[in-house]
Structure formats: C-alpha cells, structure tokens
C-alpha positions as CSV (number, residue, x, y, z in Angstrom):
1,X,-23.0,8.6,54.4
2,X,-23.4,4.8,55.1
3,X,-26.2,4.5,53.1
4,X,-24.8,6.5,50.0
5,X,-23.8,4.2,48.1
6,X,-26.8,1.6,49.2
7,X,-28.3,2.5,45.5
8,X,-25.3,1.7,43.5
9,X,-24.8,-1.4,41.4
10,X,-21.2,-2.7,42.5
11,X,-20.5,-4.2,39.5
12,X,-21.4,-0.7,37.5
13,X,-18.9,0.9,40.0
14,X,-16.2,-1.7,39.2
15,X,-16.7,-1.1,35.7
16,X,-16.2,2.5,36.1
17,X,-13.0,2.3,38.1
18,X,-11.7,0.0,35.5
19,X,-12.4,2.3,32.7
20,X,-10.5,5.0,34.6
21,X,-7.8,3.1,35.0
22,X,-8.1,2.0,31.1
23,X,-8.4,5.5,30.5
24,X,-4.9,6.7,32.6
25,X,-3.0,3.8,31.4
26,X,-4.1,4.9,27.6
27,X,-3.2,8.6,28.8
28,X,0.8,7.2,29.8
29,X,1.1,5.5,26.5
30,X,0.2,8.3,24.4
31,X,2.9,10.9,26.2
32,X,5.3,7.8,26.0
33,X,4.8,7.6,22.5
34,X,5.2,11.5,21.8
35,X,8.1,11.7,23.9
36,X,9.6,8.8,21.5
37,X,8.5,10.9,18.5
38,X,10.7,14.2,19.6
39,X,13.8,12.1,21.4
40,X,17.3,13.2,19.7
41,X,18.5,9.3,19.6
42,X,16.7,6.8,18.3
43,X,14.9,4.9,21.0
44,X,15.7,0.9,20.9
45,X,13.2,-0.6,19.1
46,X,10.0,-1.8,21.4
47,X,10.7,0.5,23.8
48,X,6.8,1.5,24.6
49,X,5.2,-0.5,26.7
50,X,1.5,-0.8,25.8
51,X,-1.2,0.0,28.1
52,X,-2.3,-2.9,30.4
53,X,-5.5,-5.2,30.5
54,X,-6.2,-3.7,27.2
55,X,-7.6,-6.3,24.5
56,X,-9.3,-6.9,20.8
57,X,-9.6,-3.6,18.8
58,X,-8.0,-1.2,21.3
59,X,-4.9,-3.4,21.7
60,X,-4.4,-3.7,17.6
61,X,-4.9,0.2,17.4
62,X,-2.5,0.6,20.6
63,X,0.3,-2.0,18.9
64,X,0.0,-0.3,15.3
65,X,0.3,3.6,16.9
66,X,3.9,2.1,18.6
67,X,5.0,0.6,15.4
68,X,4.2,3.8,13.4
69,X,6.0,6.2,15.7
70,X,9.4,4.9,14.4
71,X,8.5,5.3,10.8
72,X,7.1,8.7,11.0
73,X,10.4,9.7,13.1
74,X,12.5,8.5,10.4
75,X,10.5,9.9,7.6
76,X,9.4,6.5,6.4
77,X,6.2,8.3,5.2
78,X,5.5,5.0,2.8
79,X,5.1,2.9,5.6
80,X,2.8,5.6,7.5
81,X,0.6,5.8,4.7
82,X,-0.2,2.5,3.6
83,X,-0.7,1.0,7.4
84,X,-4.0,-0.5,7.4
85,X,-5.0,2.0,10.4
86,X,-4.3,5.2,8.0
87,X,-6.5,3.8,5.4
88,X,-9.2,6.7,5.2
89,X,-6.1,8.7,4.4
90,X,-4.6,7.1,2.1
91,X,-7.7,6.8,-0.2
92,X,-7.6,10.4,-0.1
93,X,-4.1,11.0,-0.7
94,X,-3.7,8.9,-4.3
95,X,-2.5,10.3,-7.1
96,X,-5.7,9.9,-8.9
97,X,-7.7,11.8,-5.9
98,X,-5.3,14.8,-5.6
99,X,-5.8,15.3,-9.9
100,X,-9.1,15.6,-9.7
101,X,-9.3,17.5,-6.2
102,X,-6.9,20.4,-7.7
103,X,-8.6,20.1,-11.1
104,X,-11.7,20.6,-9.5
105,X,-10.8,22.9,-6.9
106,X,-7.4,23.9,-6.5
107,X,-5.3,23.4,-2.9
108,X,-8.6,24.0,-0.9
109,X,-10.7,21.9,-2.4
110,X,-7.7,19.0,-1.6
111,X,-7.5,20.6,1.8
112,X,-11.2,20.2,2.2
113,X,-11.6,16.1,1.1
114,X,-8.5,15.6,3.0
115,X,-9.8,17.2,6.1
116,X,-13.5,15.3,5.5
117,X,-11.1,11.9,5.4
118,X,-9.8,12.9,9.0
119,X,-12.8,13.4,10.2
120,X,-14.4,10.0,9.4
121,X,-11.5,8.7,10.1
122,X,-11.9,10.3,13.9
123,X,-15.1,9.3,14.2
124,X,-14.7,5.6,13.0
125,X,-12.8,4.8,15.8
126,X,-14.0,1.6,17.6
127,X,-15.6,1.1,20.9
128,X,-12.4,2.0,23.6
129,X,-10.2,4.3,21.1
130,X,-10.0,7.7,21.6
131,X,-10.6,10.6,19.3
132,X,-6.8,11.6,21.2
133,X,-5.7,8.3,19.8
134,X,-6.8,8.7,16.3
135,X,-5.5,12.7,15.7
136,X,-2.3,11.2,17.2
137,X,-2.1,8.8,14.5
138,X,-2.7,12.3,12.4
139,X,0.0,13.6,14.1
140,X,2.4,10.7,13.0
141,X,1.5,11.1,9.6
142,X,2.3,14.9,9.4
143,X,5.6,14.0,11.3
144,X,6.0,11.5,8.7
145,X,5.7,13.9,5.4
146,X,7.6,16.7,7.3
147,X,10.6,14.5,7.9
148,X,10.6,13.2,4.8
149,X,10.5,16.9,3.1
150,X,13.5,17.4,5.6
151,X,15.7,14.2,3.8
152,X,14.7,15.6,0.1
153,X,16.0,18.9,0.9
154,X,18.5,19.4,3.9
155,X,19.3,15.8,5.8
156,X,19.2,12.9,3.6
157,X,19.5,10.7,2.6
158,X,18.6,11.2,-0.9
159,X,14.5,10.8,-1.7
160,X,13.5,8.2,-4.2
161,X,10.3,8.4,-6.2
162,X,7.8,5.6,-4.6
163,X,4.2,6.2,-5.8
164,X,3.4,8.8,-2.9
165,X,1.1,11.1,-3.3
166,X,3.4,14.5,-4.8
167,X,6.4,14.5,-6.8
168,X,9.5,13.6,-4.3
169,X,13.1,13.6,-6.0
170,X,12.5,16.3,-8.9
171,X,12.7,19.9,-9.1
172,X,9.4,21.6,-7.5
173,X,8.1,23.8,-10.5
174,X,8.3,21.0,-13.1
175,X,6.2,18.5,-11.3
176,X,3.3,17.9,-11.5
177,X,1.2,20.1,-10.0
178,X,4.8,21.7,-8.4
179,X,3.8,25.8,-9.5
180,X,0.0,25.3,-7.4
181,X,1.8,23.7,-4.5
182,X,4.2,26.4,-4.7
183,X,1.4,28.9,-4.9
184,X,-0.3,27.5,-1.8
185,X,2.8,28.0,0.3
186,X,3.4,31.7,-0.5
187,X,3.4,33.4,2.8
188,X,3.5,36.6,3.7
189,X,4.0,37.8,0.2
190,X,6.9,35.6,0.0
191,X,7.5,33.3,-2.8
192,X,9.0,29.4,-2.2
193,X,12.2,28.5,-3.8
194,X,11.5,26.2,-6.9
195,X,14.4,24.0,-6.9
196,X,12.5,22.4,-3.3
197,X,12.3,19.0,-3.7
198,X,8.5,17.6,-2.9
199,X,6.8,20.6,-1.3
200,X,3.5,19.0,-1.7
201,X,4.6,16.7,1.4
202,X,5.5,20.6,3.0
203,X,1.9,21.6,2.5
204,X,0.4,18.5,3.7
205,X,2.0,18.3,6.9
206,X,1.4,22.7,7.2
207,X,-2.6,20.7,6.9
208,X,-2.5,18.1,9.2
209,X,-1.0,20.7,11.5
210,X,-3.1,24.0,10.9
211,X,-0.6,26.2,10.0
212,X,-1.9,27.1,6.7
213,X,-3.1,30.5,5.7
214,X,-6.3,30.9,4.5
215,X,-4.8,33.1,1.8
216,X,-1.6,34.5,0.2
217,X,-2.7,38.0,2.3
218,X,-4.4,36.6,5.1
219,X,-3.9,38.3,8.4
220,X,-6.0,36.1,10.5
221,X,-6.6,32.4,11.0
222,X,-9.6,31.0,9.8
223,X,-12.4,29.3,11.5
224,X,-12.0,26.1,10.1
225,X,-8.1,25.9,9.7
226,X,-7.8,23.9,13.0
227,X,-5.2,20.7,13.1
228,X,-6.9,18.1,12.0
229,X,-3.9,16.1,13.8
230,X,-2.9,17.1,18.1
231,X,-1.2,15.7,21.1
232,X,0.6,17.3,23.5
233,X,3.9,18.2,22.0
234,X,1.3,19.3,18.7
235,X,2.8,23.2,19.3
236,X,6.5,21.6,19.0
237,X,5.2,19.9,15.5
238,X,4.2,23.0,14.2
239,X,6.9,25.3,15.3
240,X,9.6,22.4,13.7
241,X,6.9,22.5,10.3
242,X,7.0,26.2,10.7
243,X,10.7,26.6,10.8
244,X,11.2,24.1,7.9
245,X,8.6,26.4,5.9
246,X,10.4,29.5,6.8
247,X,14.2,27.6,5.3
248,X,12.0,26.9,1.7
249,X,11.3,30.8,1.5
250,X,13.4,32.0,-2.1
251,X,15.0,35.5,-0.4
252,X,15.5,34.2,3.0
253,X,18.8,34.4,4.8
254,X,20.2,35.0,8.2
255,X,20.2,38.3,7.8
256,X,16.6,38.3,8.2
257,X,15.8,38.8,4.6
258,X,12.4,37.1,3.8
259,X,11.5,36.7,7.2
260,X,7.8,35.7,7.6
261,X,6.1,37.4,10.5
262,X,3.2,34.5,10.4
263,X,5.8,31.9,10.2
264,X,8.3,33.3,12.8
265,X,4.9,33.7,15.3
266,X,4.3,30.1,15.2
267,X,7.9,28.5,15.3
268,X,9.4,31.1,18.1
269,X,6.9,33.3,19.8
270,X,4.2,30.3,20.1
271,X,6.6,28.0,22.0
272,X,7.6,30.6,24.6
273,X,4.5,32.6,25.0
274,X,4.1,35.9,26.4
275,X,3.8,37.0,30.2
276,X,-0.2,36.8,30.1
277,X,0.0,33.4,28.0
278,X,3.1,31.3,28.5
279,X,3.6,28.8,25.4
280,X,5.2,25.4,26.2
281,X,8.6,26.4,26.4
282,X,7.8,28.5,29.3
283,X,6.5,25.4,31.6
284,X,8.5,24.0,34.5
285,X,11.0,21.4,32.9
286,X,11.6,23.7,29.8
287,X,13.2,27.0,29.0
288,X,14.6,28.6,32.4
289,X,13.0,31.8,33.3
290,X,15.9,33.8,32.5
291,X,16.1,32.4,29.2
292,X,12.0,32.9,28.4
293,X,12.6,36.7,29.4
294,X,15.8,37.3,27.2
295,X,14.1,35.5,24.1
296,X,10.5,37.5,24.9
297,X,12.4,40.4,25.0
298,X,14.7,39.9,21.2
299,X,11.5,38.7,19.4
300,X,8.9,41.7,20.8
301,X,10.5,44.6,18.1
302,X,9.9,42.1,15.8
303,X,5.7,41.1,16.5
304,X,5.6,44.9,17.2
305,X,6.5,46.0,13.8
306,X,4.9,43.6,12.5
307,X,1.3,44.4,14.5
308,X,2.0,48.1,13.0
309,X,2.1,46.4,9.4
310,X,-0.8,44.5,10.2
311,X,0.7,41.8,9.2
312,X,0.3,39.5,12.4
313,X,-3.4,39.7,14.2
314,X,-3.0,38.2,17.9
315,X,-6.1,38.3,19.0
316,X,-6.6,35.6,16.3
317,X,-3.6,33.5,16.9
318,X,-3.6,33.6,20.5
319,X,-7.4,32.3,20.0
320,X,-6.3,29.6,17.3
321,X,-6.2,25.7,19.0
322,X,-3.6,24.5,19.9
C-alpha cells in the first residue's frame, strides 16, 4: 500500500479533491435554492449563499439561478424569460415563433422546437455548470408560468398583458390561439373551462414538467414526453401543475365530477407512492406513516376503477422519470 499512490500526479489528485468539493458545494446550493422555491414565506431577499471558491462563468450562472428563484416564486414570469441565462428560451417562446410553430404544426410541433431549445440550451452549458444546473433553471421557468396562471385565475393579483408569449388577461377561447391551447389540455375526455385566463402559460409549464398527454385518449406516457426541466422537489412541481390543471377542468367540482384519473395519479398518488414504490411524501421528514397508509388506502378504489376503465396504465407511469 505505500507504494500505491507512488504513480499518481499530486497535483492531478488535488485537482480532483477540489472538483469534488466544487461539485458538493454546487449540490448544497441547488437544494438551498429549491427549498427557497417551495417555502410558504417569502425568504428575505439574498438569503442563498453561493457555493464557495467558485469563479468566472460558474459564479455568473450560480448568482443569476439565486436571483431568478424569487421571480419564478412570485410569478414574475417576465423577468424569468427575458434573463440573459434563459435566452435559448425565449427565442423560442416569441410571439412570432409560437404563430408559425402552431401554423405549421399545431401544439406538438411548439412542444417539439421548444423542447429542441432546452436541449441546446442543456448542452451549451459552459465548462463547470451542470446539466442539473441548467434543467433547474427549466424548472424556474415552469414555476414561473405556473404561478403566474395561478394570479390570472385564482390568487392575484390581477394579470396585465406584457408581450409574453400567450394571451394573459383575456378570456381563453377568444385569444389567439385560446380554442388550440384549450384543445391541447383536454384530458381524460374532459374539456377546459373557457373563461381561463392564459392557459397557454398552463400548457407550457404541463411541457417543461412532462405532464402532458401524448393525446386527448392516451393511456400511456410517451417515450419522449420526459421533463425537459428536474430537481429534486421536480414530483412536487408537477403534482402543484397537476392540481392547478385538474381546478381549470369545465365539470369539475368537489363532488368529484370531472375528476381526471391521469391528473389525480400525478398530483396525489405520485407524491405518496405505493408500498412497493414510495413517492416523496412517503420519505422520512414527510408524511407520517400513519398518514401515507390512510391516504394509500382512500385513493386505491379510485386507480382501481380507473385500471378497469383503462384509463390509467401503471406500468407506464410508474416507469415515466421523475
């Protein structure tokens, strides 16, 4: 053993230890900026530290992510948008690029240039950031539209028209291009509400997230339908962007009317799992395990009815990234 390391460059050995330590300090931001992203108060503004002995492009891309996660949590999806970092995006989410994507295409010919802009924007990451890093910046920018669907319609305050990319403060089926984007979110043979206020921003964050169906009857999740955005709370984005989708259904009501099987799987029985699969609510720190039982055990009539329907394939789902 003495001689082991007799073959070793020290100075390549230093630079590996430092590049694990880079790479766990990058890992502690990243949580700390998630767990800003789902707190119920507002954290105090620079509360994420940065990672240390971090410089040049790493600690711009580092300094921006912090900044955004406060706009995206507020629904401040201008600011998301046009940050320098999001540029690949933005190109691809103009007014003039979304005509002539649905013109051309329809909603999955936008949902294909959009996803070819994530990509390149994943892979153009410089020397140090992390394809984690860029699909959280992803992540912020589905945050970002979700919330700001949430003012139009539920929250506040009151949406204002600023050059986005859909329609924001008028009525869903006389914008422009509000009766396709409507058309895309029918789920489950269940038709939107029109009077939503910019469900195009709906749809885009159900895209960044992967929670799209591949078609108005689809009973299993496409190939290619993966989140083009992720992080570690990514099951808790969709399950919010799932429930949100589920409130913008026309005949739903707490009575269960209009109930979604594919929506309800993602935004309840995702989270908590099943015995052979537990979903993040189930971990230590969570749900307690009195709580995971009684909630396994209400919502298991529900994915067995809708299993005889064949409404709901889990093999697919339980398969489909998270």
């Amino acid at each position: 053993m003495d001689g082991f390391f007799e073959g070793f460059d020290a100075g390549a050995l230093a630079e590996a230890e430092d590049a694990e330590a880079t790479t766990d300090s990058l890992r502690l931001f990243l949580q700390a900026c998630e767990e800003s992203l789902l707190a119920v108060e507002a954290p105090p503004p620079n509360s994420i530290a940065l990672p240390t002995d971090i410089e040049g492009e790493l600690q711009a891309e580092c300094e921006t992510l912090a900044k955004l996660v406060a706009h995206a949590r507020g629904g401040d999806f201008a600011a998301v948008l046009t940050s320098p970092l999001l540029e690949p995006l933005a190109n691809a989410l103009t007014r003039a690029q979304i005509d002539a994507a649905i013109e051309a295409g329809g909603m999955p010919r936008l949902l294909a240039e959009i996803r070819a802009a994530s990509d390149a924007f994943v892979a153009a990451a410089p020397p140090g950031v992390t394809p984690d890093m860029r699909r959280f910046g992803l992540l912020l920018l589905a945050v970002g539209s979700m919330q700001l669907y949430g003012h139009a319609n539920w929250t506040g305050p009151a949406a204002k028209e600023f050059n986005g990319p859909f329609d924001i403060a008028g009525d869903a089926d006389i914008g422009q291009h509000g009766q396709t984007i409507l058309n895309a979110l029918e789920v489950n043979g269940e038709d939107m509400y029109v009077l939503l206020r910019g469900p195009g921003y709906l749809w885009l964050a159900c895209a960044l997230l992967g929670i799209l169906q591949a078609s108005k009857d689809a009973v299993e999740m496409p190939k290619d339908s993966g989140a083009m955005a992720s992080g570690q709370t990514l099951a808790i984005w969709r399950g919010r962007c799932a429930y949100m989708w589920q409130l913008s259904i026309a005949d739903a009501s707490e009575r269960g009317h209009g109930q979604c099987p594919w929506l309800f799987k993602l935004c309840i029985d995702d989270l908590v799992g099943t015995q052979d699969s537990s979903g993040p609510l189930a971990l230590p720190g969570f749900l307690g395990v009195e709580m995971v039982a009684a909630v396994r055990g209400i919502t298991a009539p529900t994915q067995y009815l809708a299993r005889c329907r064949g409404q709901v394939a889990c093999s697919s789902w339980s398969s489909h990234p998270h």
